[in-house]
C-alpha positions in Angstrom: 93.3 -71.7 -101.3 89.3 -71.8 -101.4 87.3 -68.9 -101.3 85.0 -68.6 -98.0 81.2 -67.8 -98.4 79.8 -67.5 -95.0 76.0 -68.6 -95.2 73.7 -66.3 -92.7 71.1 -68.6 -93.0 72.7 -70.2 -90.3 73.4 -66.8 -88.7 71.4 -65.0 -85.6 68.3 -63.9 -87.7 67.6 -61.1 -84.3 71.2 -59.7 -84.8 72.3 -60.4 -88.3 74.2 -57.2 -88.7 76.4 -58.1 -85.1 77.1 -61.9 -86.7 78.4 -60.9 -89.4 80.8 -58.0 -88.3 81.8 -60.7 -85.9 83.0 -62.8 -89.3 86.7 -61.6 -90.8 88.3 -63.2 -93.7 85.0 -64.3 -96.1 85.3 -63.6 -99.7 81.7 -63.9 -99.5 78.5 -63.3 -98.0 75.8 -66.1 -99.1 72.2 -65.4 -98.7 69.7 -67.6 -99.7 66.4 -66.1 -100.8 63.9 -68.7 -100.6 59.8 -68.3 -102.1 57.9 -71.4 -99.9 57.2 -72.5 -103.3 60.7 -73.8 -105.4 61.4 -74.7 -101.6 59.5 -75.6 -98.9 60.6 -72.6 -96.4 60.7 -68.9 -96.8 64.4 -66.8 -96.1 65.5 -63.8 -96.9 63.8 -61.3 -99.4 65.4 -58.0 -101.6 65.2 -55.6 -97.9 67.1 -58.0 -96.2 69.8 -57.6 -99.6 69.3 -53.7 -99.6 69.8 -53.8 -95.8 73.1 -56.0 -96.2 75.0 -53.9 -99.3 74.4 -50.5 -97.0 75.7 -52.2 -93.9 79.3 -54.2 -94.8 81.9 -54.3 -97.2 82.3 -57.5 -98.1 80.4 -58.9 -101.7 77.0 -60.5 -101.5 76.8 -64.0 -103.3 72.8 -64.0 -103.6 71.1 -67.4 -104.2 67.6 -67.2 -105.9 65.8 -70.6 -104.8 62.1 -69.6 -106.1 60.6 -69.7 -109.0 60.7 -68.0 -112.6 63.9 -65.9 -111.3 64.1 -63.8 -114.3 61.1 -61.8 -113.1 63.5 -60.6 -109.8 67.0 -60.7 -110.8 67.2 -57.3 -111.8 65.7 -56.0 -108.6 68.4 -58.0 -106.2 71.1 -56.8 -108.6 69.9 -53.1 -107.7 69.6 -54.2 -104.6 73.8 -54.8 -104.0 73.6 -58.3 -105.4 77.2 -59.0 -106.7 76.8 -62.6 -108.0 72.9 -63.7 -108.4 72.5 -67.6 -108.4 69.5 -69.0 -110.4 68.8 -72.6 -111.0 68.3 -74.4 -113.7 65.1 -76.4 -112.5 63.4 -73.2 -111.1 62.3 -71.5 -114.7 61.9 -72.4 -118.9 64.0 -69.2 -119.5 67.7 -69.9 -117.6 69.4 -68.5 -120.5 67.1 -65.2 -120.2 67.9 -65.4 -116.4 71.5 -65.4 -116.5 71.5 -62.5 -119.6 69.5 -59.7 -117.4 71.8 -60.6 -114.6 74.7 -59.8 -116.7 73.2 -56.5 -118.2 72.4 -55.5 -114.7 76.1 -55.5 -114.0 76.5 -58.6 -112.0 78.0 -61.9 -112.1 75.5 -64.6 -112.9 75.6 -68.4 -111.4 73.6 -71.1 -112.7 72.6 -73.4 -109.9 71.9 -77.1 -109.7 70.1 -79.4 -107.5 71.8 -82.9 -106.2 69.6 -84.6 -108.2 69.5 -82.5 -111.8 72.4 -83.8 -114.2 75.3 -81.4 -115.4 73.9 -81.8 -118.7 71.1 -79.6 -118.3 73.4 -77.2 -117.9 76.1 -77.4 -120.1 74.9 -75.4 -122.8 75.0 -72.1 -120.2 78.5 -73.0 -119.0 80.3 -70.6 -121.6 77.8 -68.2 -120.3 77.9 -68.2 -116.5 80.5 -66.4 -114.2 80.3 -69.4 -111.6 78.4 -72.7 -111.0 76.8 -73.7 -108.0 76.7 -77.3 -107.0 74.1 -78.2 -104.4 75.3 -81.3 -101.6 72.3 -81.1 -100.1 68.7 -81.0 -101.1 68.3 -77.1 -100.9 65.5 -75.6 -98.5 67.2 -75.9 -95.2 70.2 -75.2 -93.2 72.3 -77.8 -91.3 72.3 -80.9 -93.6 74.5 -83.5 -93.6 76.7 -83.1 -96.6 76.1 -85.5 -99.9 79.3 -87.1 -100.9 78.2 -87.8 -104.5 78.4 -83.9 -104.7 82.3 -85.2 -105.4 81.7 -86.9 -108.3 79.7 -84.5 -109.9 82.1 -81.5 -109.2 84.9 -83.3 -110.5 82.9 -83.7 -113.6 82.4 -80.6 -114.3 85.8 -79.5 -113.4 87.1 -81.5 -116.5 84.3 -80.2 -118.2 85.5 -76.5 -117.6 89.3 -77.5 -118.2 88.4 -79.9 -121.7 86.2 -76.3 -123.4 89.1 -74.1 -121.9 86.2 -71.9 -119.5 86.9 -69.9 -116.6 84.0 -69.9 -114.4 84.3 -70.6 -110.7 82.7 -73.5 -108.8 81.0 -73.1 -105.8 79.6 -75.7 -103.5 76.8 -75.4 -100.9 75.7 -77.5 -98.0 77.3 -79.2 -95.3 81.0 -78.0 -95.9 83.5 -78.6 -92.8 86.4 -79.3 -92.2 86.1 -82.9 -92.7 85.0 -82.7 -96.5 87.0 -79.0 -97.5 90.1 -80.3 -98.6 87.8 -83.1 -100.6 86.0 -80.7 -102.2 89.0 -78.1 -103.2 91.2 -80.9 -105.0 87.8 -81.9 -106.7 87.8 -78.7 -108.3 86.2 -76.4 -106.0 86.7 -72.9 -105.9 84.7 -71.0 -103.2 82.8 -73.1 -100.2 79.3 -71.5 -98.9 79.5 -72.6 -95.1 76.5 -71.9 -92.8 76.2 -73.6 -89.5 80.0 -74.8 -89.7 81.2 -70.9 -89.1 78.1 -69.5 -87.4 77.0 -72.4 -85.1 81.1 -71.9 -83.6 81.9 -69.5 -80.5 84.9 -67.5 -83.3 83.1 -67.3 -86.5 86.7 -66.1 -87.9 88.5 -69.1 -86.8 86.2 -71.2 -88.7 86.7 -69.3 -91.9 90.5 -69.3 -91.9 90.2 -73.3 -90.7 88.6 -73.9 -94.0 91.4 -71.7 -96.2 94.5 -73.2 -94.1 93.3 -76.7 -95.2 92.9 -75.8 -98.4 96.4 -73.8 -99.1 
């Protein structure tokens, strides 16, 4: 069964805190901290991350879209980060990125954009905790989902199975329940889903939707 990672980009940004206690069975909270400069929009920032750990239970997967990452991970670890994602195009020092993350006591994702081949990162792969795979160009919510994102997790899947590695794979952007099952028998392990749970009426529903597909 895939793991659940709730995006609250897509969530109320005027009542965060009553979205997500609204959300039961996520593994996952994902929230996207973007810089208006590795994307072209600004998100959410380390209060918004301090505000989150004090306020719910449930782990925060915290994805780093700005640039030179290794000069913030620590902070959003301290923060109540429990997986930090940083991407492979956003810095020269990935390796450094992913080693302070690690020291800080979390678990560190390397990231990858739709259009970046795996092999820029499979050097960090016996490294990394998880691996996210972008299916959509990162930078906004609501995107229609990129079905060469298949290809490239299935890829990787045999990549982790041929060098005997146990990270997780993660995919984000425009996961439904038309393209869940597609993704889990690729080789997916959690789903980040933003506007599929929150733009619903039962944000719950939509979460265990996504795991009953996938048992």
């Amino acid at each position: 069964m895939i793991k659940v990672a709730p995006s609250i980009l897509s969530a109320d940004p005027a009542n965060l805190m009553g979205d997500i206690n609204k959300v039961e069975g996520a593994d996952y909270l994902h929230v996207d901290v973007m810089d208006g400069s590795f994307v072209p929009n600004l998100s959410f920032g380390l209060n918004t991350v301090v505000g989150l750990s004090k306020n719910t239970d449930i782990k925060l997967d915290v994805h780093l879209m700005i640039q030179n990452p290794e000069n913030y991970v620590e902070q959003f670890v301290k923060a109540g980060a429990s997986i930090v994602g940083v991407h492979v195009e956003s810095t020269q020092h990935i390796a450094r990125a992913i080693q302070i993350i690690k020291n800080a006591g979390a678990q560190a994702e390397v990231v990858i954009n739709p259009g970046t081949p795996l092999t820029e990162l499979e050097e960090l792969l016996p490294e990394v905790d998880q691996v996210l795979i972008m299916s959509v160009n990162p930078g906004f919510g609501g995107q229609k989902f990129l079905e060469s994102s298949i290809s490239k997790v299935k890829r990787l899947s045999a990549l982790r199975q041929a060098r005997g590695l146990e990270f997780d794979i993660e995919i984000d952007g425009g996961i439904s329940d038309k393209n869940v099952k597609a993704v889990y028998d690729a080789g997916v392990d959690v789903a980040v889903a933003g506007s599929y749970v929150f733009g619903a009426e039962d944000y719950s529903k939509q979460v265990q939707l996504l795991k009953d597909l996938t048992k």
